[in-house]
Wavefront OBJ file of the C-alpha trace (Angstrom):
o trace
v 79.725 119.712 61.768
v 76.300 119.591 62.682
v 76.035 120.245 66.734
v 74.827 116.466 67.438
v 78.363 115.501 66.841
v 80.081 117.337 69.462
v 81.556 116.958 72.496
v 80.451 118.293 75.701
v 82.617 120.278 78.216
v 82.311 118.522 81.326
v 86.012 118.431 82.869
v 87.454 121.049 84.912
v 91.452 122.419 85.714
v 91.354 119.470 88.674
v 90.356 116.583 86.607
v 92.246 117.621 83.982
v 95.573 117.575 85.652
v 94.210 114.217 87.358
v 93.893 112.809 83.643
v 97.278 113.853 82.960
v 98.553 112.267 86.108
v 96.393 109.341 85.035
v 98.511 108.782 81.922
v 102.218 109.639 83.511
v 101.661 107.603 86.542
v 102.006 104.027 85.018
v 104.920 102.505 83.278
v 107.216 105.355 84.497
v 106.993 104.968 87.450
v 107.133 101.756 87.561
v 109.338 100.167 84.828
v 111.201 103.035 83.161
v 113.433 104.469 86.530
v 114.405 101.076 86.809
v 115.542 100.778 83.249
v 117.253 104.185 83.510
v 119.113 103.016 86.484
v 120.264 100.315 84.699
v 121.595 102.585 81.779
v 123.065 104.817 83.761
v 123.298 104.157 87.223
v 122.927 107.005 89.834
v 123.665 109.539 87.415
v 119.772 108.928 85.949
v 118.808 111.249 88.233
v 120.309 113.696 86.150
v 118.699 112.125 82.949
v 115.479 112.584 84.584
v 116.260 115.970 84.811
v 117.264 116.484 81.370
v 114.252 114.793 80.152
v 111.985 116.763 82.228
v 113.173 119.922 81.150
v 112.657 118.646 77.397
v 109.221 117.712 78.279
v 108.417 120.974 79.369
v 109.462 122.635 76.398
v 107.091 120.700 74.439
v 104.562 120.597 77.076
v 104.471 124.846 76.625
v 104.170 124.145 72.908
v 101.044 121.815 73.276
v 99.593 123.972 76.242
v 99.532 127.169 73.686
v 98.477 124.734 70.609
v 95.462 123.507 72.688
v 94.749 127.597 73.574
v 94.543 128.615 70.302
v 92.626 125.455 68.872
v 90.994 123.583 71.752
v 89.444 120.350 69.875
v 90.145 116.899 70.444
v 92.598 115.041 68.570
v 96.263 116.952 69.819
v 99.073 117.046 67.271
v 96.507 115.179 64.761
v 94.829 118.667 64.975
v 97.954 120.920 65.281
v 99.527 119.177 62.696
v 96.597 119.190 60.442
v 96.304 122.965 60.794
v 99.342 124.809 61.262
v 101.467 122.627 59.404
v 100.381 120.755 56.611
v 97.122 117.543 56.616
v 99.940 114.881 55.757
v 101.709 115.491 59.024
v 98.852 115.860 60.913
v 97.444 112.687 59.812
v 100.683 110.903 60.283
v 100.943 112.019 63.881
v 97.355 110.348 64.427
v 97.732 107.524 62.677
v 100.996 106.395 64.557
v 99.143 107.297 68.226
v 96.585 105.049 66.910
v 98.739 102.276 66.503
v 101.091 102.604 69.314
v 98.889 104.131 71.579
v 96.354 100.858 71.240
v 99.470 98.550 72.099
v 100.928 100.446 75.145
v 97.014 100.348 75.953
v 97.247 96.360 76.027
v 100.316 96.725 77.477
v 98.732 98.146 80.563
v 96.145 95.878 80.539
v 98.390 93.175 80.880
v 100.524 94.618 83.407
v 97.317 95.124 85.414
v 96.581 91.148 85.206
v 100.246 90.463 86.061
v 99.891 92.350 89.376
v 96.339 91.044 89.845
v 97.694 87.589 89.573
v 100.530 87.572 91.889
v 98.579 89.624 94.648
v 96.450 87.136 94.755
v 98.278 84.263 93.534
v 96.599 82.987 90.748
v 97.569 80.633 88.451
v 94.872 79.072 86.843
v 93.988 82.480 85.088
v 96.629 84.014 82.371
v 97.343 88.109 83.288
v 96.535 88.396 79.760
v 93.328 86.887 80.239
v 92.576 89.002 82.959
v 94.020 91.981 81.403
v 91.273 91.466 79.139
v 88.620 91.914 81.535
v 89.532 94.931 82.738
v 90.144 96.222 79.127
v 86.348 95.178 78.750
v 85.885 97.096 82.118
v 87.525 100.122 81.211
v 85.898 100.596 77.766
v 82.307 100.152 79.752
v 83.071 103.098 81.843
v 84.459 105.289 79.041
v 81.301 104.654 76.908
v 79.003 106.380 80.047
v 80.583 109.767 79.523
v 83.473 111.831 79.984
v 82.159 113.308 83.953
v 82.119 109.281 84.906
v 85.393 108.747 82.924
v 87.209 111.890 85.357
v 85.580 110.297 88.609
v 86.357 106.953 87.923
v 90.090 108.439 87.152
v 90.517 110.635 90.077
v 89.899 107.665 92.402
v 92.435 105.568 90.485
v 94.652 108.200 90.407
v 94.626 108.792 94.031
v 95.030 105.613 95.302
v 98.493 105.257 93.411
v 99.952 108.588 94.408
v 99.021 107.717 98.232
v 101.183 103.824 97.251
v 103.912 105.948 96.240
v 103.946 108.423 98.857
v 103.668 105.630 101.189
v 106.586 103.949 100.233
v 108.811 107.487 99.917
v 108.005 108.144 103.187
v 108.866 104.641 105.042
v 112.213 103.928 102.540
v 113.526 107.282 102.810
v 115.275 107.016 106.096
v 116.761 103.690 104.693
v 118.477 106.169 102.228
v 122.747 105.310 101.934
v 124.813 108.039 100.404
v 127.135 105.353 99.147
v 124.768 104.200 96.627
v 125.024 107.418 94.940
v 128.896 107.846 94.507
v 130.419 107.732 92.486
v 127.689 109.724 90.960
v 128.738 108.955 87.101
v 130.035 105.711 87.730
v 128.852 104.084 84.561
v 128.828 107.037 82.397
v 132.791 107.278 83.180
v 132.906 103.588 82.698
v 131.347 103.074 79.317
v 132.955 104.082 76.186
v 129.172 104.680 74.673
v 128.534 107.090 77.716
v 126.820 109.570 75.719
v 125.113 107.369 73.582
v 123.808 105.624 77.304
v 122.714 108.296 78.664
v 120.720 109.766 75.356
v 119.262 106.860 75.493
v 118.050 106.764 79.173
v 116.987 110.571 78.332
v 115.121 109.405 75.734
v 113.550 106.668 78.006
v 112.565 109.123 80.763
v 110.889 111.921 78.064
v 108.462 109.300 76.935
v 107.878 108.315 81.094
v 106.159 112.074 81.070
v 104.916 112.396 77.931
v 101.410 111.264 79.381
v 100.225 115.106 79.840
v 99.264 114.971 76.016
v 96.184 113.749 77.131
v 95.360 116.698 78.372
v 95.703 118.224 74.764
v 93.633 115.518 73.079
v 90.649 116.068 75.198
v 90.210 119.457 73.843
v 86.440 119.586 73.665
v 85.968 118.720 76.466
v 87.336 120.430 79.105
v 86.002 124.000 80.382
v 87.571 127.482 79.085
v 90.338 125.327 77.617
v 92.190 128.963 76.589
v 92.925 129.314 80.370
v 92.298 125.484 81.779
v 94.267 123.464 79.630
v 97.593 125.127 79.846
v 97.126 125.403 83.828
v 96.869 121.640 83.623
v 99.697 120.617 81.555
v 102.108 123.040 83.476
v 100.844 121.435 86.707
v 100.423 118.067 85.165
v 104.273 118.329 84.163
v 105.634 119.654 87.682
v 104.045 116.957 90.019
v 105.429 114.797 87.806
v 108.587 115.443 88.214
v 108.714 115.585 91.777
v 106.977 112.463 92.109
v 109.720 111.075 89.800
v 112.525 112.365 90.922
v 111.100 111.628 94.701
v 111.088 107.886 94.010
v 113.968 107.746 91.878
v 115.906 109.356 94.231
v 114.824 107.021 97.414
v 114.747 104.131 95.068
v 118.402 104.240 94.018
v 119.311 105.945 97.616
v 117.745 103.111 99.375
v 119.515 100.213 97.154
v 121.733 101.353 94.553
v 120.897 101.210 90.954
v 122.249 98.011 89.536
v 119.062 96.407 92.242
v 116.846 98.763 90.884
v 117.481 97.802 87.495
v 117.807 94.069 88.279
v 114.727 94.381 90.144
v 113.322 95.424 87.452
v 113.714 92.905 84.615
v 113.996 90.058 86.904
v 110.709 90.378 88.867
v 108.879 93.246 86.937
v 107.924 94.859 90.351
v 110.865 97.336 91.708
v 109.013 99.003 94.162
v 107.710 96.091 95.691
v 111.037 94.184 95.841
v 112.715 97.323 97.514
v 109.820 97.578 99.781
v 110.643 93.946 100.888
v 114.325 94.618 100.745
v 114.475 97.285 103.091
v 112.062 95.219 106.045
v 108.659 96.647 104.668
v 106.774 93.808 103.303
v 103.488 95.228 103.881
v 104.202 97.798 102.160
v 105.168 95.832 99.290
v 101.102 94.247 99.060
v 100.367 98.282 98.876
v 102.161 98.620 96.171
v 101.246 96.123 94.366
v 97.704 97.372 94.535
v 98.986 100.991 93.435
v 101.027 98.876 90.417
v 97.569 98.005 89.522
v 95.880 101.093 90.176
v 98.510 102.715 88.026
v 97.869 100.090 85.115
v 94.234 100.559 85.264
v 94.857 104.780 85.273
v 96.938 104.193 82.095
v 94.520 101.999 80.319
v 91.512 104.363 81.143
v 93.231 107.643 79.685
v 94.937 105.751 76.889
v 90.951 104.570 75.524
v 90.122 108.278 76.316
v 92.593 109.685 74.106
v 92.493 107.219 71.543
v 88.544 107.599 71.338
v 89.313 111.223 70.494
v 91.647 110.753 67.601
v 90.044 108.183 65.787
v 86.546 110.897 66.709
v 88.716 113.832 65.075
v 89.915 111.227 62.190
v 86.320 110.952 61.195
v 85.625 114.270 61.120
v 88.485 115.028 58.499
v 87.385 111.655 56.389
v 90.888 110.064 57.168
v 88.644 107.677 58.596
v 85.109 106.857 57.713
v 82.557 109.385 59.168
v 81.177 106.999 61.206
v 84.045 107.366 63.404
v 82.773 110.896 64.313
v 79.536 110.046 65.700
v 78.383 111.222 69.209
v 76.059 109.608 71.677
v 73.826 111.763 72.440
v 72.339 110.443 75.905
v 76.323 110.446 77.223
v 77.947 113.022 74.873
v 80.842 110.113 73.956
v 82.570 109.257 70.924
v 80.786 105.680 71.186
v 82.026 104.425 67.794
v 85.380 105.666 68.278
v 85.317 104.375 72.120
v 84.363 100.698 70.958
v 86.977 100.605 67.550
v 89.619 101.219 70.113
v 88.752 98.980 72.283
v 88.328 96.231 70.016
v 91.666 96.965 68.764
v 93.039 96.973 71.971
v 91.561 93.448 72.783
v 93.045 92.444 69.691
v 96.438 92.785 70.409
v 95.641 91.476 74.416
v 94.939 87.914 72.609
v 98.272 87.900 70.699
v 100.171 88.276 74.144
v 103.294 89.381 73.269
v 104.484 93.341 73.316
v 107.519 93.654 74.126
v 108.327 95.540 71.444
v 105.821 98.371 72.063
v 108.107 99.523 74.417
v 111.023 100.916 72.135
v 108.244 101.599 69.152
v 106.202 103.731 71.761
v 109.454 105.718 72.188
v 109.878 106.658 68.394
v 106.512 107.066 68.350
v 106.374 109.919 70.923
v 109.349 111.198 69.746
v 107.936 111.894 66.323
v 104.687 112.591 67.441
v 105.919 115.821 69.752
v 108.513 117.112 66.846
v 105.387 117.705 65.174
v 104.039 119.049 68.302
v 107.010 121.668 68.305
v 106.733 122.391 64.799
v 103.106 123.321 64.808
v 104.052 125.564 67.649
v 106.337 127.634 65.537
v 104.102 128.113 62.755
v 101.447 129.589 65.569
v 100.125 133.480 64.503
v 102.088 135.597 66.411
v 98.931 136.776 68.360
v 98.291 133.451 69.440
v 101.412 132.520 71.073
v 101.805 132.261 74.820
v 105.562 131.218 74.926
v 108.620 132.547 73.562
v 109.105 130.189 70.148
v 112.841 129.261 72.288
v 110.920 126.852 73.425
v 109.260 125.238 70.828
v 112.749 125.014 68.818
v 114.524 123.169 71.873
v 111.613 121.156 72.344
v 111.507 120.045 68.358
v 115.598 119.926 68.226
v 115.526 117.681 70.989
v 112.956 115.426 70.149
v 114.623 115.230 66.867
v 118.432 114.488 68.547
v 116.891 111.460 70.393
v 115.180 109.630 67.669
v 118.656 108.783 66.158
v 118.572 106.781 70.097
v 115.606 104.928 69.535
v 116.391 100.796 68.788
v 116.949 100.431 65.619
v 113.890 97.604 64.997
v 111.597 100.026 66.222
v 112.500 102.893 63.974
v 111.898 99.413 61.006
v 108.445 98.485 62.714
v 107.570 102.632 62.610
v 108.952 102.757 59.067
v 106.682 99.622 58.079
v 103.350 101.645 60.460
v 104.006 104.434 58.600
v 103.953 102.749 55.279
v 100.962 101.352 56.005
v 99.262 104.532 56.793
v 100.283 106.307 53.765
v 98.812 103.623 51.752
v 95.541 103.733 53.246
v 95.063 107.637 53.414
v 95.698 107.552 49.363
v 93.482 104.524 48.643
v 90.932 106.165 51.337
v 90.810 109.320 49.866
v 90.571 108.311 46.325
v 87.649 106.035 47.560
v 85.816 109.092 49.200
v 86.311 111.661 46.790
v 85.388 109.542 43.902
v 82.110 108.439 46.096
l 1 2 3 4 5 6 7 8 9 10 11 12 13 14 15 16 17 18 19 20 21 22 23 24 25 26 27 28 29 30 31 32 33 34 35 36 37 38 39 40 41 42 43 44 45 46 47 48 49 50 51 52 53 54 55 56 57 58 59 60 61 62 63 64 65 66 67 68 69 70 71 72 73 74 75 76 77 78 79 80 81 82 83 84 85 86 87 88 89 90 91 92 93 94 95 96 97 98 99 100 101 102 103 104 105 106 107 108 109 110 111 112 113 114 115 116 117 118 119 120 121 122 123 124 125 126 127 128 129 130 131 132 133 134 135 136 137 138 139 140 141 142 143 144 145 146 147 148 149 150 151 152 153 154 155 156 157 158 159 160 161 162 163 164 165 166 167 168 169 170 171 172 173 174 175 176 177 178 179 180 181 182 183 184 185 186 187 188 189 190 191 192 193 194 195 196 197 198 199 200 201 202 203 204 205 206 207 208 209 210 211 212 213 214 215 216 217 218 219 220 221 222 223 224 225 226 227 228 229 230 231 232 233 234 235 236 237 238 239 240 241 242 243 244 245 246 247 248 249 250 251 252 253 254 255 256 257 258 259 260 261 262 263 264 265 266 267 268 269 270 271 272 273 274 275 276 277 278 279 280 281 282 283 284 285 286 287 288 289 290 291 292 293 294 295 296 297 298 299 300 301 302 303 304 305 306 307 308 309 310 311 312 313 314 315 316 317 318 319 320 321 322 323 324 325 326 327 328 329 330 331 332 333 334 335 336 337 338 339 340 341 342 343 344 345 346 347 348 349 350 351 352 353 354 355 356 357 358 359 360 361 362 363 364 365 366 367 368 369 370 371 372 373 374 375 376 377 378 379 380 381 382 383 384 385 386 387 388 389 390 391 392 393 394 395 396 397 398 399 400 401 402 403 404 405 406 407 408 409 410 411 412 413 414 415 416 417 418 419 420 421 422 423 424 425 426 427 428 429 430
């Protein structure tokens, strides 16, 4: 590729990890615990667990993928070439899709917050959702170094909301609330099948460190950086999870976690209030829509970067591979996802990105895994234990996912196929 149409490395080991953090510190955080809790009462605290370990056998699998072939585009890339172009095109063409609508997803989330902070009714979230889609996109197009400092302040003013509220709920902590500890797993005659699918809930809550991956290009001595990041990226993670889980549930009980939840879309908040901290429910709010805008931000970064790497191997027009050259950004590939993420903003209605974001991920890191295993043996940096847990479980929890989501993938997939064959035929015959 001629040198015009590459990326500059501008991103260090510290805004890395903050990118990562960027994408895991969102929807999480703040809407799957709550959901988990719901599944499984107290006893998600061991789901978390479970899923966490899972995540870092495939985060080990990426970190050595992106060693040995640092370019942007993740398991597009890996897939592309340790395993076979099909797969690798599949895995980009479903985080294209999905990715765009958990995008809009956060982008909506952030108007919902923005909207009931300040009470405003006369504007829709979505519509406001839409402006800071618009907002985001601006400050993605002016470079990657603007993109990390823009990130690291978002970043940072969630973590210090949910530190906040750790710290001042704690002591309202009630032991009761966690016994019996496995109260609705011993309860429910699907127990396993519950708490799979809260596992399978909680892997895709830290899953967010693949952003890390994507940005390949563009982050410096990726052999050493890039695996320091997703390691790190991975571990505050979990303690930040398991932190608020663990006071959220502690402070009162699961069933108003979950209920919380659904009913007002704002846990934190309505423990916050619950346990005499109001104010510190208005702080989290803001750090609900800090953590929206953090999602949306890395979500355009990394889709950006796939559609870029797309163009590069003609599964999308070359077009889609062009670089500014005053900003060193994807710009074509910046504005196509955007537009497609305004798109779905005007139609409103997600809620099924949710469970279709899980099969997604699911499918997306078994290819992660398997790419791992066909690594050279000189360029692996993990024993391949790793990589087969991480693609065996991945695999396991899939058979979890909602049943109309594994339809809608079925139908995305479809789709894809269909265009990569009438695509190619186009090009080569060209």
């Amino acid at each position: 590729m001629n040198d015009k149409n590459k990326l500059i490395r501008a991103v260090g080991v510290k805004g890395a990890i903050m990118m990562g953090m960027g994408s895991i510190v969102g929807t999480g955080v703040f809407v799957s615990l709550g959901l988990a809790a719901g599944i499984t009462g107290a006893a998600m605290v061991f789901a978390l667990l479970v899923a966490g370990a899972l995540a870092v056998c495939n985060g080990l699998s990426s970190a050595q993928l992106a060693a040995a072939h640092p370019v942007s585009g993740g398991t597009y890339e890996y897939g592309y070439r340790f395993v076979h172009p099909w797969l690798g095109y599949l895995a980009g063409w479903l985080f294209m899709c999905a990715k765009s609508a958990s995008a809009a997803t956060a982008a909506i989330g952030f108007g919902g917050y923005f909207a009931r902070i300040f009470n405003l009714q006369i504007i829709a979230p979505w519509q406001i959702g839409l402006i800071a889609a618009f907002f985001i996109i601006c400050i993605t197009a002016f470079g990657i170094k603007r993109s990390s400092m823009a990130n690291i302040l978002i970043v940072s003013i969630t973590l210090i909301t949910l530190i906040l509220f750790s710290f001042l709920v704690a002591p309202e902590i009630n032991p009761k609330n966690f016994s019996p500890f496995f109260e609705n797993l011993t309860s429910n005659k699907n127990s396993t099948s519950a708490f799979l699918e809260a596992t399978a809930l909680m892997f895709v809550a830290y899953t967010g460190y693949g952003r890390i991956a994507t940005l390949g290009e563009e982050i410096h001595n990726p052999v050493k950086n890039i695996p320091r990041a997703i390691l790190a990226t991975l571990s505050l993670s979990f303690i930040l999870y398991m932190t608020v889980a663990i006071v959220a549930v502690g402070a009162v009980g699961a069933e108003s976690f979950y209920l919380a939840t659904i009913n007002e879309a704002a846990p934190l908040e309505v423990i916050a209030s619950l346990v005499g901290h109001p104010w510190v429910a208005i702080i989290l709010g803001i750090g609900a829509m800090t953590a929206m805008l953090g999602v949306l931000l890395n979500l355009v970064l990394g889709l950006s970067r796939v559609v870029y790497a797309m163009g590069k191997k003609n599964d999308l027009p070359q077009l889609f591979s062009k670089v500014e050259k005053h900003h060193g950004t994807p710009l074509v590939g910046i504005l196509t996802s955007g537009l497609i993420i305004i798109a779905i903003i005007f139609m409103k209605d997600v809620k099924s990105t949710w469970s279709f974001s899980a099969f997604t991920v699911l499918f997306y890191y078994a290819i992660t895994n398997l790419s791992a295993l066909k690594l050279p043996k000189q360029k692996r940096l993990y024993p391949q234990v790793f990589a087969w847990l991480g693609l065996m479980g991945c695999l396991s929890l899939s058979f979890w996912v909602d049943k109309q989501a594994l339809i809608l993938g079925g139908i995305i997939l479809f789709i894809g196929i269909v265009w990569r064959v009438f695509y190619q035929k186009l090009y080569i015959n060209r």
